[in-house]
The first five atom37 places (N, CA, C, CB, O) and aatype in JSON, in Angstrom:
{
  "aatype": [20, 20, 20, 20, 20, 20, 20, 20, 20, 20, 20, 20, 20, 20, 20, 20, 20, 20, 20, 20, 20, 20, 20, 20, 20, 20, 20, 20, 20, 20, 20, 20, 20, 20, 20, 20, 20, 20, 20, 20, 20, 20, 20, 20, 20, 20, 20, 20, 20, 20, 20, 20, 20, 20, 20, 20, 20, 20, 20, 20, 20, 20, 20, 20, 20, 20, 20, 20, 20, 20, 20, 20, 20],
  "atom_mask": [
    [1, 1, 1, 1, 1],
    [1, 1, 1, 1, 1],
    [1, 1, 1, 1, 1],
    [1, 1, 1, 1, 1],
    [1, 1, 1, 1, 1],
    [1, 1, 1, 1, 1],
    [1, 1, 1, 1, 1],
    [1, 1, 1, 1, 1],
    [1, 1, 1, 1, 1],
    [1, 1, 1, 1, 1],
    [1, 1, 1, 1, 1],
    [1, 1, 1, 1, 1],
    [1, 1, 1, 1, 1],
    [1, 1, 1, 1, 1],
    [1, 1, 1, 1, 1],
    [1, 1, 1, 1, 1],
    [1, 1, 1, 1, 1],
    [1, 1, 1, 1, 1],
    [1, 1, 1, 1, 1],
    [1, 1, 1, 1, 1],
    [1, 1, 1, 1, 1],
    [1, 1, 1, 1, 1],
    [1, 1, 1, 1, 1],
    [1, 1, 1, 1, 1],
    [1, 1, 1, 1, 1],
    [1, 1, 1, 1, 1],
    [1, 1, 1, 1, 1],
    [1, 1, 1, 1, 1],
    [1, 1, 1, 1, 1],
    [1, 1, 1, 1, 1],
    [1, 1, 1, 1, 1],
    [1, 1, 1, 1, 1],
    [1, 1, 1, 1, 1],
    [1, 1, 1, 1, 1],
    [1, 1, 1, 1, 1],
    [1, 1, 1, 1, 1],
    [1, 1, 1, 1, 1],
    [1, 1, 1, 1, 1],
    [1, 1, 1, 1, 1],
    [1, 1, 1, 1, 1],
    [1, 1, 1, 1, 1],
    [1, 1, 1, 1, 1],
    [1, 1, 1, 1, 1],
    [1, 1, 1, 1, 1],
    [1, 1, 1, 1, 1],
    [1, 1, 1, 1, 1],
    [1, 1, 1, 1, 1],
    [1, 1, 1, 1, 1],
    [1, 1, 1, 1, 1],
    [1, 1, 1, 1, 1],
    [1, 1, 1, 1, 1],
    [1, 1, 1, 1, 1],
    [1, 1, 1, 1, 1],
    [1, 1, 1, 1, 1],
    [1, 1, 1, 1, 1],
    [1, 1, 1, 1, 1],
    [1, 1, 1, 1, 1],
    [1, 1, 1, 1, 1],
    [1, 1, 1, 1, 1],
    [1, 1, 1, 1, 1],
    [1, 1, 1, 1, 1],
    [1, 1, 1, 1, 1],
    [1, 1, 1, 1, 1],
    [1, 1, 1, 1, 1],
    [1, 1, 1, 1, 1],
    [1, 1, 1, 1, 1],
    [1, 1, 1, 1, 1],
    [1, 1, 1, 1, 1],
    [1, 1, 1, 1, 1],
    [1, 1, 1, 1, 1],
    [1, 1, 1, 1, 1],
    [1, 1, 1, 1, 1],
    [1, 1, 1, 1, 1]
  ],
  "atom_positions": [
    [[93.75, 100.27, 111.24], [95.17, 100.35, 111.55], [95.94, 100.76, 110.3], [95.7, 98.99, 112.11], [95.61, 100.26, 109.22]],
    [[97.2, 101.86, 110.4], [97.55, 102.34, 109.14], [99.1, 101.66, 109.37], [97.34, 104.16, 108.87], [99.96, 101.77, 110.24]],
    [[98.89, 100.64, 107.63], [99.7, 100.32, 106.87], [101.12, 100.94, 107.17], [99.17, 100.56, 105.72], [101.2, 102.13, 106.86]],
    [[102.4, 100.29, 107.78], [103.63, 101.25, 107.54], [104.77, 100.63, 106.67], [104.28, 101.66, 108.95], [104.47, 99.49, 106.3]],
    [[105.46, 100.87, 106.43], [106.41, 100.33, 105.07], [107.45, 99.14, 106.33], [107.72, 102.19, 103.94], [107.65, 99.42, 107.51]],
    [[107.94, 97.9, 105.63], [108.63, 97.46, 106.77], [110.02, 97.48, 106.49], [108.22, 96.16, 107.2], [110.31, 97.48, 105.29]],
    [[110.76, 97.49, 107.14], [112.03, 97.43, 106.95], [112.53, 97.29, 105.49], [112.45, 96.44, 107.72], [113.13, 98.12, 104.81]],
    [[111.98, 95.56, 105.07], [112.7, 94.7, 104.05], [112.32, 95.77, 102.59], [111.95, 92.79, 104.01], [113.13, 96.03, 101.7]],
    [[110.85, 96.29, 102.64], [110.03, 96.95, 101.98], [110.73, 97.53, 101.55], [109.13, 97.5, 102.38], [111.08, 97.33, 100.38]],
    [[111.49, 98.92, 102.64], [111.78, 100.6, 103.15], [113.15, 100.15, 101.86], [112.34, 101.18, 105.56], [113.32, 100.76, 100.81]],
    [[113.79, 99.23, 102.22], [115.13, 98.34, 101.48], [114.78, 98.5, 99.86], [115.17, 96.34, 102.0], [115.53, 99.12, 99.11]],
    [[113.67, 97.92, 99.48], [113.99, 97.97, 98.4], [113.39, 98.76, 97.4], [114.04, 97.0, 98.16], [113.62, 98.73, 96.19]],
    [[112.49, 99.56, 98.1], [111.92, 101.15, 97.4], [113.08, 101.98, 97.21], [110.81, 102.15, 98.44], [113.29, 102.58, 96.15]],
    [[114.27, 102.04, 98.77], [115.48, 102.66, 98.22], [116.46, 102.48, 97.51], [115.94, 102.93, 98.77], [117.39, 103.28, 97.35]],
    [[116.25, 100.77, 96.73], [117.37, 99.98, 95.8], [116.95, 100.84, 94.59], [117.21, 98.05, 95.55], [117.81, 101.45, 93.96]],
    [[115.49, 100.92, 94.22], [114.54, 101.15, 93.78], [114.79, 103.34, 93.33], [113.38, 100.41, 95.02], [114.92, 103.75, 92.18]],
    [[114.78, 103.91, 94.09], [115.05, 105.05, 94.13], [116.61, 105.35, 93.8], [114.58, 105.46, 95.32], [116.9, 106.33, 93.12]],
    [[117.67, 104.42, 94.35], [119.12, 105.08, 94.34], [118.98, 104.72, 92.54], [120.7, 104.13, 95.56], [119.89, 105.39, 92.05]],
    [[118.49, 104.21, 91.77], [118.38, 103.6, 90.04], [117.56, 104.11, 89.49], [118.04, 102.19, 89.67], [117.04, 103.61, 88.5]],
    [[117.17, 105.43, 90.05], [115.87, 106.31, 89.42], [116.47, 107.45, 88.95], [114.64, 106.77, 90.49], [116.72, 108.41, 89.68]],
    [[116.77, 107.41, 87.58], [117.07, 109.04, 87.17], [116.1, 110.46, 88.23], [116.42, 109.15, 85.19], [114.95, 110.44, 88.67]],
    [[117.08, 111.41, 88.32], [116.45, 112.74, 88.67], [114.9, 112.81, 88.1], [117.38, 113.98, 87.99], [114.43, 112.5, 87.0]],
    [[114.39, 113.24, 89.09], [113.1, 113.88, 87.9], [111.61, 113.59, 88.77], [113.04, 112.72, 85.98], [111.71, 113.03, 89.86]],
    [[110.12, 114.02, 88.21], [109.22, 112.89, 89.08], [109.37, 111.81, 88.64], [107.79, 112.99, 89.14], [110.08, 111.58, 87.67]],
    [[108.47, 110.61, 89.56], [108.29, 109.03, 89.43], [107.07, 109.42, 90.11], [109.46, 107.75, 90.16], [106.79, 110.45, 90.74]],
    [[106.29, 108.2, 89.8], [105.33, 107.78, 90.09], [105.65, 106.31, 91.48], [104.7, 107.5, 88.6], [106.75, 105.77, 91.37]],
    [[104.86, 105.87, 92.47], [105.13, 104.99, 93.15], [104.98, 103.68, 92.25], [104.37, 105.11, 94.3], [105.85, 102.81, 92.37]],
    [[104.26, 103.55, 91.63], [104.3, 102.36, 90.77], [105.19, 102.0, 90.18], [103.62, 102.31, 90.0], [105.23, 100.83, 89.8]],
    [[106.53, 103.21, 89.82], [107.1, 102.69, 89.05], [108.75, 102.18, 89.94], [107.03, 103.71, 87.81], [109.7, 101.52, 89.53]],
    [[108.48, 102.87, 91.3], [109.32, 101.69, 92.3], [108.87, 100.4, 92.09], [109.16, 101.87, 93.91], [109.73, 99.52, 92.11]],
    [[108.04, 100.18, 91.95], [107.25, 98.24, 91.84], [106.88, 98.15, 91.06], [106.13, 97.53, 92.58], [105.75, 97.66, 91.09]],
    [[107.44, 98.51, 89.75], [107.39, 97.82, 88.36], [106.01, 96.91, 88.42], [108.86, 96.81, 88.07], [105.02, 97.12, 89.12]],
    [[106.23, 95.91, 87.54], [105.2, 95.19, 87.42], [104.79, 94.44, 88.43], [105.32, 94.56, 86.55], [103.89, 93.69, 88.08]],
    [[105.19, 94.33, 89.87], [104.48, 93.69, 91.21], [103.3, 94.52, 91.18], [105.35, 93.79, 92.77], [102.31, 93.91, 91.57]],
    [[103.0, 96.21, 90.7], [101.82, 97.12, 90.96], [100.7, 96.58, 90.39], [101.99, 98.49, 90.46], [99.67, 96.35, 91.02]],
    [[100.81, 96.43, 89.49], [99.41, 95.71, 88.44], [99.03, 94.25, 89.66], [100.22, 94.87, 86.16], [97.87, 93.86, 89.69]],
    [[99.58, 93.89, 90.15], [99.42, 92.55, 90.72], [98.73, 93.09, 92.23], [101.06, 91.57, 90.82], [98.21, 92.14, 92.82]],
    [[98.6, 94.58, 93.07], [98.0, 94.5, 94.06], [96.56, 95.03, 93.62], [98.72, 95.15, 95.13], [96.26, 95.63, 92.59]],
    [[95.76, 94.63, 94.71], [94.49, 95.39, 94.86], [94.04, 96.71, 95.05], [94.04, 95.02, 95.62], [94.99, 96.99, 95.78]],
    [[93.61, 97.4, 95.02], [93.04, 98.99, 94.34], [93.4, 99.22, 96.0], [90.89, 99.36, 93.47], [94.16, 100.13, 96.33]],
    [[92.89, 98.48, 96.8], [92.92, 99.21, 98.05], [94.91, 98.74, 98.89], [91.17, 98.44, 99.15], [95.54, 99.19, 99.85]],
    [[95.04, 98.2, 98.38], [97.09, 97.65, 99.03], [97.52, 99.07, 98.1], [98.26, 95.3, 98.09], [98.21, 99.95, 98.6]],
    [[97.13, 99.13, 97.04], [97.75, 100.1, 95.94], [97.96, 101.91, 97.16], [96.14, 100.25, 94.13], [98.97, 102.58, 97.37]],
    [[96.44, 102.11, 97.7], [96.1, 103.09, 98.44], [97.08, 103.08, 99.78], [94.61, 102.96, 98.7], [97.9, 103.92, 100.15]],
    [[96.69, 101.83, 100.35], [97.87, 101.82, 101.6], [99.37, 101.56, 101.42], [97.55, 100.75, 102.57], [100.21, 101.77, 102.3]],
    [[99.62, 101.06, 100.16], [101.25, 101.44, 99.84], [101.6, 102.8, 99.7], [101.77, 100.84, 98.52], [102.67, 103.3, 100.05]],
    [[100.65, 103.39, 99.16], [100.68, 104.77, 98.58], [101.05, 105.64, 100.08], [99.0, 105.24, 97.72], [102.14, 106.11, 100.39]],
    [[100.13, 105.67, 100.64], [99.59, 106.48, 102.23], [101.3, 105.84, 103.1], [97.37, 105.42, 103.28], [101.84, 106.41, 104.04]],
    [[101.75, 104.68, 102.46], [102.73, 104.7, 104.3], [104.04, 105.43, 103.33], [103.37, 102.36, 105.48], [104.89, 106.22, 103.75]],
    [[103.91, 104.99, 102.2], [105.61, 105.97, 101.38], [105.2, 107.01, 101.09], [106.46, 105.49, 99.81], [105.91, 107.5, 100.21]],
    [[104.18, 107.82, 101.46], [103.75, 109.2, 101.76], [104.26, 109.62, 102.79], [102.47, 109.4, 101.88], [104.86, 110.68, 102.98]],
    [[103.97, 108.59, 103.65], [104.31, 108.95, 105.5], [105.58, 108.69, 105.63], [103.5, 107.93, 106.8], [106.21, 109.54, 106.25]],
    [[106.17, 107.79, 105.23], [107.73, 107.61, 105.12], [108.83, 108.92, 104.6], [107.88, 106.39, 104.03], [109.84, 109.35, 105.18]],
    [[108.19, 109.35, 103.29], [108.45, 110.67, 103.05], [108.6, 111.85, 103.71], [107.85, 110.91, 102.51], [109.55, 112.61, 103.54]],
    [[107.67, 112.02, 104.46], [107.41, 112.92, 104.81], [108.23, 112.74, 106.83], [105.71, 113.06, 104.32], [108.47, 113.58, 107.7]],
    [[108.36, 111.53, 106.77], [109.11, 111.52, 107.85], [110.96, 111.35, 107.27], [108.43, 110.18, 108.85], [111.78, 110.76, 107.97]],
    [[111.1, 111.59, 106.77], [112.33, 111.6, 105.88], [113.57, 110.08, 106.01], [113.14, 113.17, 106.39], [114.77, 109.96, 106.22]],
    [[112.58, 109.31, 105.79], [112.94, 108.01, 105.68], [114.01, 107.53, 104.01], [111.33, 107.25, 105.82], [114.93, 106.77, 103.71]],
    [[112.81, 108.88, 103.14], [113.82, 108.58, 101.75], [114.06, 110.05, 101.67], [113.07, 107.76, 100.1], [113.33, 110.63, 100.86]],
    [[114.92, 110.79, 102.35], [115.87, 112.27, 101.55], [115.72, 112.7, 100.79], [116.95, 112.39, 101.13], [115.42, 113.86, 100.49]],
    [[115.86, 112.01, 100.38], [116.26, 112.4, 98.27], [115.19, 112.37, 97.83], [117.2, 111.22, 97.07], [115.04, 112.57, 96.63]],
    [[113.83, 112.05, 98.86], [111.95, 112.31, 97.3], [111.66, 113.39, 97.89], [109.96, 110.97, 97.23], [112.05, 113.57, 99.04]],
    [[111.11, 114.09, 97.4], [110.59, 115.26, 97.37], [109.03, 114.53, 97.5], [111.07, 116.26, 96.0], [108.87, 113.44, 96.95]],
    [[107.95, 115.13, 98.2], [106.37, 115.04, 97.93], [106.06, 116.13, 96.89], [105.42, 115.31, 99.37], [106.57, 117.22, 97.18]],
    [[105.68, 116.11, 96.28], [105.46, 117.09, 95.24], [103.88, 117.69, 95.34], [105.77, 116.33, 93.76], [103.34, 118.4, 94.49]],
    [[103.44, 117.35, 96.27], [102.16, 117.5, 96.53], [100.98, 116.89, 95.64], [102.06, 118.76, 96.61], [99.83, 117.14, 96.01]],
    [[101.13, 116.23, 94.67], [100.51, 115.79, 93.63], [100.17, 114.39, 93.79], [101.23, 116.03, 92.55], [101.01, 113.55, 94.1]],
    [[98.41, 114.02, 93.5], [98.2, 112.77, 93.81], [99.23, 111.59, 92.16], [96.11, 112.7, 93.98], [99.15, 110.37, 92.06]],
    [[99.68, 112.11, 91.63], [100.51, 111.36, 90.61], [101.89, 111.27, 90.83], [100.38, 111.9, 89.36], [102.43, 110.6, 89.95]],
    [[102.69, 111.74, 91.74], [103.84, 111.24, 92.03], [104.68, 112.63, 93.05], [104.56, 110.73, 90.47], [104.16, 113.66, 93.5]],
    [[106.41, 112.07, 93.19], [107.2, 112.66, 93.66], [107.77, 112.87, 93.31], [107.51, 112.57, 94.22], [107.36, 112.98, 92.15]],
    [[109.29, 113.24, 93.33], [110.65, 113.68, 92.68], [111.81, 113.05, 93.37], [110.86, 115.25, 92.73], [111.87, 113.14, 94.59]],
    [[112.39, 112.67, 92.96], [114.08, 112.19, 93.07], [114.88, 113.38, 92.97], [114.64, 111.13, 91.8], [116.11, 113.3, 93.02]]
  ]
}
């Protein structure tokens, strides 16, 4: 079953993004130091649903950059 971002989540990746200078980011660096704290595989399915979120234009303003190292603001 694939991982989707939830509401409260979707909330604060975009608190998270509206405080992100222009430019790429990396997803990790929406979740600061909570990232070091998940498992290799939560890391993958966080990754995969704010991919899918993206790409369903849930956040506007990221760009997919096509790159497994990040997006753009």
């Amino acid at each position: 079953m694939r991982r989707r971002l939830s509401q409260d989540e979707a909330e604060r990746l975009q608190e998270q993004i509206d405080a992100t200078e222009p430019g790429e980011f990396r997803l990790r660096d929406l979740y600061g130091d909570a990232w070091e704290g998940f498992p290799i595989g939560e890391k993958v399915d966080r990754g995969r649903a704010f991919l899918e979120a993206v790409r369903q234009d849930r956040f506007p303003e990221v760009e997919d950059l096509g790159k497994r190292s990040g997006g753009r603001v």
